[in-house]
C-alpha positions in Angstrom: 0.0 0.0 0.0 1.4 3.5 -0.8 0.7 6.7 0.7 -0.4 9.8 -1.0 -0.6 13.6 0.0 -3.9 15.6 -0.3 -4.5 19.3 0.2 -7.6 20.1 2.6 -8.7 23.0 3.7 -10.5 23.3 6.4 -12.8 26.1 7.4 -15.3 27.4 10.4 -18.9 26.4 9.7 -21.5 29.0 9.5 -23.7 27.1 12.1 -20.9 26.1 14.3 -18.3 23.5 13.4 -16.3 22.9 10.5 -16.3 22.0 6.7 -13.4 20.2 5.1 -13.1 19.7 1.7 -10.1 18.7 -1.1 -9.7 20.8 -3.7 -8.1 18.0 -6.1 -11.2 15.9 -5.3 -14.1 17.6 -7.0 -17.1 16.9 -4.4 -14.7 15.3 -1.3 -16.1 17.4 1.5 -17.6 16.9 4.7 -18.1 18.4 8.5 -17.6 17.7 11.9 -18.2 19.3 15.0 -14.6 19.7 16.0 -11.0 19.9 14.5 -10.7 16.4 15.5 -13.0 15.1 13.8 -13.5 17.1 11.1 -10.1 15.8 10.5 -10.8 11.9 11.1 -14.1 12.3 8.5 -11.9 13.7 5.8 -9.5 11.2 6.0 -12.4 8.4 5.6 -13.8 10.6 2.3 -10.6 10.4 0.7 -10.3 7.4 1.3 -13.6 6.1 -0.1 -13.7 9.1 -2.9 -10.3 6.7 -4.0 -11.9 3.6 -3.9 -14.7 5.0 -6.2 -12.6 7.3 -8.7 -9.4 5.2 -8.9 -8.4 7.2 -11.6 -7.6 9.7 -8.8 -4.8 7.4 -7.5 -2.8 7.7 -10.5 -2.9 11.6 -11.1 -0.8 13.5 -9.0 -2.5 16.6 -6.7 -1.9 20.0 -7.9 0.9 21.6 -5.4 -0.1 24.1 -3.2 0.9 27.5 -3.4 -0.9 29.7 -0.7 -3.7 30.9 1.1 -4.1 34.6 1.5 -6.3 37.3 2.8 -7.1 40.2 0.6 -8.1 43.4 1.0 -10.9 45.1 -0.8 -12.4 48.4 -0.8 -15.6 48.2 -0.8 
């Protein structure tokens, strides 16, 4: 078994919690009520998103090159 990397971002929930999702994996998201497990159910999506789309598994993730804030006037 080999071991790939994933990008996931994870973000505060408008109704308290959190949404994760992976930007390589069109649709991979879910939500969890803490870091923790926001964190454990992502893990288990990826995984099962890859048992599904196994084309995934052969296509390397697109490397990450940052997250910023901007500034807007508005």
């Amino acid at each position: 078994m080999r071991t790939k990397e994933f990008l996931v971002i994870i973000e505060k929930s408008e109704n308290g919690g959190y949404v994760a999702f992976v930007p390589d994996l069109p649709g991979c998201h879910t939500q969890g009520d803490t870091l923790e497990d926001v964190r454990k159910y992502i893990k288990d999506a990826i995984q099962l998103y890859l048992e599904v789309e196994s084309d995934y598994l052969n296509e390397e993730p697109t490397k990450f090159v940052s997250a910023e804030m901007m500034q807007v006037e508005i």
